[in-house]
N, C-alpha and C positions, 0 to 999 in steps of 0.2 A: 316553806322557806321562800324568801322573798326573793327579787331575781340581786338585789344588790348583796345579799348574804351570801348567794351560791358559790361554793366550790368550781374554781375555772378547771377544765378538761383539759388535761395534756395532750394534745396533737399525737396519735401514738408516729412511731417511729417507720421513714418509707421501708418498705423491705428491701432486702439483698437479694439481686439476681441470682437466681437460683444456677446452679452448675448445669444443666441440664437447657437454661439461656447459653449460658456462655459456651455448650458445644454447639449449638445450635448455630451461632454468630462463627463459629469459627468453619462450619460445614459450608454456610452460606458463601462465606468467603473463598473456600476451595471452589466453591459450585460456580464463583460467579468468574472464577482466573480462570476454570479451567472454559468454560463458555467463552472467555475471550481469546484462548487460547485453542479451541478446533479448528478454526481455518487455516492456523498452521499446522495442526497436528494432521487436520486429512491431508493437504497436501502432502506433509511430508509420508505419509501411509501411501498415496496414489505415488508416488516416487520410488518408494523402496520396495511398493507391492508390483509394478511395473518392470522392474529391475531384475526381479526374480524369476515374473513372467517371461522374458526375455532372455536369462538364462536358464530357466527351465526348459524351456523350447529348445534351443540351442545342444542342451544337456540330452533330453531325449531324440533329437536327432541324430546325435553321434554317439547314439547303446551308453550313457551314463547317466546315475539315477538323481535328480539335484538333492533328495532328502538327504543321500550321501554325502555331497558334495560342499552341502550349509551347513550338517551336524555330524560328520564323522569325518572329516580330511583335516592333515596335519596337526597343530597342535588340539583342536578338537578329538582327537584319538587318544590324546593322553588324558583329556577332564573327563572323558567318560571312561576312561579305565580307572582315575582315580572314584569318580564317583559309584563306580560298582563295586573297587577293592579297595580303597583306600590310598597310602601310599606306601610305597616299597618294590617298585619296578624298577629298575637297572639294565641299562643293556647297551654296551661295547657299539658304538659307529661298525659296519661292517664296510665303509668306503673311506673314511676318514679317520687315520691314525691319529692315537692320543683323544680321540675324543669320545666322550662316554655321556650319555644321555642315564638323568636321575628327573624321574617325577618331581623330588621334594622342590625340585627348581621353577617349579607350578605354585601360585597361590590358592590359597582352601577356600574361597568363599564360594565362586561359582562351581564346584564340582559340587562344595555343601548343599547350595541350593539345588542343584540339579538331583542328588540324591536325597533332598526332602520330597521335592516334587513327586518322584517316582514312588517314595512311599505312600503317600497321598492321594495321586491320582494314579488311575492305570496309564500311565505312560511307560515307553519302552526310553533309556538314561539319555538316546538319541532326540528323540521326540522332546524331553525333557527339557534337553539340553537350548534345542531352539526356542522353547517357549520361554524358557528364562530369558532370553537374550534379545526377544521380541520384546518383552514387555518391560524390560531394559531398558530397551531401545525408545521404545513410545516417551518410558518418565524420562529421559535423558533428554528429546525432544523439546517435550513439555520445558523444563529446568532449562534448556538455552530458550527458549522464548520468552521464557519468565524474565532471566537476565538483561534480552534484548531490550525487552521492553522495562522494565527497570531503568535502564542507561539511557534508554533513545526513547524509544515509542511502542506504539503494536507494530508499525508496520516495519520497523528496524526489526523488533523480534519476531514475525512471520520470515523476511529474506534471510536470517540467522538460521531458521532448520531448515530453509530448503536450502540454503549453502554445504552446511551441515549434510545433509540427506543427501547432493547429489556432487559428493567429492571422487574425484575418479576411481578411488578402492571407497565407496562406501557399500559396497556387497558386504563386506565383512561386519558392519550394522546389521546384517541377515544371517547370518553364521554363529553357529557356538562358540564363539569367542567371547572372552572378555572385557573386549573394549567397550562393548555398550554399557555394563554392568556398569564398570568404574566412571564411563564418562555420566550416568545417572548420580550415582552419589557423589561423583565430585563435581556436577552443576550444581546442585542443592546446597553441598557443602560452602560452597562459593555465593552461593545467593546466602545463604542463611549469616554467611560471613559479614558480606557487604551492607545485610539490615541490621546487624545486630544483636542476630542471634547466634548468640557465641555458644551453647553449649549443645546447639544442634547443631553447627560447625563443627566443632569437636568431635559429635559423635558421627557422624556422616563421616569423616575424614577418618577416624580410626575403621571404619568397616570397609571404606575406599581404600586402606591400608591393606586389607585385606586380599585384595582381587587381582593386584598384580604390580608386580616389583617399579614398574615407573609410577604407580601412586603414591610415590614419597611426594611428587610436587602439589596433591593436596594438601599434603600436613606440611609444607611448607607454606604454602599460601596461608591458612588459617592460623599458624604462629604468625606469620608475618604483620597478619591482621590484628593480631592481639597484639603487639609487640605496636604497633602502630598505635592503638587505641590508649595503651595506658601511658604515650609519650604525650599524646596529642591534649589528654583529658584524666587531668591528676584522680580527681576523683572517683574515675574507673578502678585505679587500685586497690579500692577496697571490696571491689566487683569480687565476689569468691567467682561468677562465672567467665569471667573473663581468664582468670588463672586456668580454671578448672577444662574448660573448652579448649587453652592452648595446649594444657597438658595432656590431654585425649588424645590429642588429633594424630601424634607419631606412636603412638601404643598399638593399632592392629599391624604397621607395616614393621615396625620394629622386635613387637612378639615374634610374628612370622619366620622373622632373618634369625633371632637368636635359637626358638625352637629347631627351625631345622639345619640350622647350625650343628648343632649337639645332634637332632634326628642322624644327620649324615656324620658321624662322628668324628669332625673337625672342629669341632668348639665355637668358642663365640660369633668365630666369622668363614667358620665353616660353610654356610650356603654361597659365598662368596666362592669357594673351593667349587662348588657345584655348579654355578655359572662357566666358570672358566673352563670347566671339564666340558660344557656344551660347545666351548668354541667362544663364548658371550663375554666379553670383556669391555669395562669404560678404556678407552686409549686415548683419549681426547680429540677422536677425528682422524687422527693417523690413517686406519685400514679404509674408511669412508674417502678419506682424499686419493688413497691410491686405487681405488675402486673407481673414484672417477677418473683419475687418469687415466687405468684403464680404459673405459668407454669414450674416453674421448679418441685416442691411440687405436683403438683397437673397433670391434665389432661383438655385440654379446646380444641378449633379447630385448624385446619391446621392454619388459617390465622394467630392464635395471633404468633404462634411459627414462622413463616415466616416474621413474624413485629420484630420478638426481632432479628431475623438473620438479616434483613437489618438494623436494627439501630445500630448492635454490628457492620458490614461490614463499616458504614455512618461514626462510627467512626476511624474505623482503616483507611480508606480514608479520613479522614479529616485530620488525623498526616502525612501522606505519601505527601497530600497536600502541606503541611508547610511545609514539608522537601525539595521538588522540588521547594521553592522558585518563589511562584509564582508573578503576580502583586498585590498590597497587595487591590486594591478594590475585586479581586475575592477571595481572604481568607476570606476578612473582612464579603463577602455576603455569604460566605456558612458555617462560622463559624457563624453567625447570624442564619441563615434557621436551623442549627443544634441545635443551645440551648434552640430555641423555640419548636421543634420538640418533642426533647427529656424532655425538662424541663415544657411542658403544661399536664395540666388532664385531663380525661378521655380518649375518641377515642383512645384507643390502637392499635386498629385497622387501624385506619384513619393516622398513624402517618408516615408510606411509600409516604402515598401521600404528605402531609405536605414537603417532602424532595425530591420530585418530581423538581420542577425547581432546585436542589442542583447540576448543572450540572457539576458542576468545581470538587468537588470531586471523577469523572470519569476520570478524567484528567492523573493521576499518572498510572493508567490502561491501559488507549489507547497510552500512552508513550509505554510502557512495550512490549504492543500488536505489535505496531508498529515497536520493534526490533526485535519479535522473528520469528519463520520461518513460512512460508505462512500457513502450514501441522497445524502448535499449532492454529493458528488465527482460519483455518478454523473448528477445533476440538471447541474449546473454541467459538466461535458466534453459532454453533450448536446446542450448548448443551444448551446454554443460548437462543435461540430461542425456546428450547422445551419446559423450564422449564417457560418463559412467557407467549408462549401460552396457558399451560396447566394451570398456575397459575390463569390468566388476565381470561379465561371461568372459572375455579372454584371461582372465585372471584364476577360474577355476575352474575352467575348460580346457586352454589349452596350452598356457604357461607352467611348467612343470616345475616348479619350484618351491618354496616352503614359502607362506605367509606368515 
């Protein structure tokens, strides 16, 4: 066959990346944030691992044990009682009339993990309990740097978790609490919101939903965000994941309230009945205002006076917030964390921690931080590393109060 006769060759077709590419791309990508993201995260580890140091010393000087003190004091008593039994505790105030302590008033997520762990690994629900909350704590970390640097820069998001890391109650980042849990999945949820990815918003905010009754102002944020997207950009509407991510996001916090609603056999809004039995009620600031009158009027402990300083601080950073324009799911979530904080009864005390995942109102700070000269930063992280150390020990040493 002659070459002008020949049959031309079809070019065959390039291939398709194979799936096995495209995890690979996606691993690389984790691999390479989270490399830009260790010099925050040690720091904020030499921060909180310091903190500890410091109250463990302090703990074992005066006959108390800190493993107790991180994973078995106050409301950590109750997630490890629910995580060994479940729930169905009750038990009558023996100092304060009318008020009746119910487990169900506890959200399920962190006791569940706490009771996967234990079956898993040999951990005793205490031990358990701190390592969920550690490593909590790290992705939580991780997700406000990510943010910082999203918005600003690296170096915005490095002084964002040692802001973060070294708040006067940031001991309780070291404790079996809750707060690290929700403030991990509700950074993520908020990062995941502000790129775009709506239905890992959604799902982050409904399991944030889970972990404790102020994480409604995740699934506020991420509606908010959706609700934003389809005004802004018609053709989102036809997004099923833009629907489908808003819909998620109030489903683990709202399951929760209705189940144990019915659990406490009040009905629909019977966990709301179990709040108020604790004492715990929205008033809009009422009991808060006359609690500061109080301490103004009168004389009461370090801590309360240390609670009215950061809630007067929560809010001048919440105005400095909204001035820097920020994305409006992280207003929407810290201006939520904020009116709950401020506008619920009793815990006067407890009320720093309440504002504990409010991390975006650090945000106007660590901007600040990050223009002025090395000499201020390192002055200003100093001084605020002494004042949490020494807070975060008197705090669950020798402050007798409930967190």
């Amino acid at each position: 066959m002659s070459a002008d006769t020949a049959v031309p060759v079809r070019e065959a077709p390039e291939p398709r990346p194979a799936a096995g590419g495209a995890r690979e791309r996606r691993l690389d990508r984790v691999r390479d944030a989270l490399r830009r993201a260790a010099p925050a995260l040690a720091l904020y580890a030499g921060a909180r691992l310091t903190g500890m140091a410091i109250m463990a010393g302090w703990a074992w000087w005066i006959g108390r044990h800190p493993r107790t003190l991180l994973g078995h004091s106050w409301d950590g008593i109750w997630y490890a009682g629910i995580a060994r039994h479940g729930y169905g505790l009750i038990l009558p105030s023996l100092t304060t009339r009318g008020v009746v302590f119910n487990d169900l008033a506890f959200f399920p997520l962190f006791p569940g993990l706490v009771h996967a762990v234990t079956v898993v690994l040999p951990l005793t629900v205490v031990s358990a309990g701190l390592l969920v909350a550690w490593v909590s704590a790290g992705a939580a970390a991780w997700g406000i740097y990510a943010v910082g640097e999203l918005l600003h820069c690296r170096r915005v998001g490095t002084l964002l978790v040692v802001l973060w890391g070294l708040l006067p109650h940031a001991i309780v980042q070291s404790m079996a609490y809750t707060e690290p849990l929700m403030t991990a999945l509700a950074v993520w949820a908020l990062y995941a919101a502000v790129t775009g990815r709506r239905m890992w918003a959604g799902v982050l905010a409904l399991l944030a939903g889970l972990s404790r009754p102020n994480a409604v102002a995740v699934a506020a944020a991420v509606m908010c965000a959706a609700a934003l997207t389809l005004c802004q950009d018609r053709r989102s509407r036809a997004d099923w994941r833009v629907w489908t991510g808003a819909a998620l996001a109030p489903l683990g916090w709202a399951g929760y309230i209705v189940w144990a609603g019915y659990r406490s056999g009040g009905g629909l809004f019977g966990y709301f009945e179990v709040q108020r039995l604790w004492g715990s009620r929205f008033d809009f600031g009422v009991n808060a205002l006359g609690f500061i009158r109080h301490l103004i009027t009168g004389r009461d402990s370090m801590a309360y006076y240390m609670t009215m300083a950061v809630i007067g601080v929560a809010l001048v950073c919440l105005v400095l917030l909204l001035l820097d324009r920020p994305p409006a799911a992280l207003f929407v979530y810290a201006l939520v964390l904020a009116v709950i904080a401020v506008g619920g009864s009793s815990y006067f005390a407890s009320k720093p921690r309440f504002l504990l995942p409010a991390f975006p109102l650090l945000l106007p700070a660590a901007v600040a931080m990050a223009r002025a000269r090395p000499r201020t930063v390192v002055v200003t992280v100093g001084a605020l590393a002494g004042l949490s150390f020494f807070y975060g020990t008197y705090l669950l040493t020798v402050a007798r109060m409930p967190m």
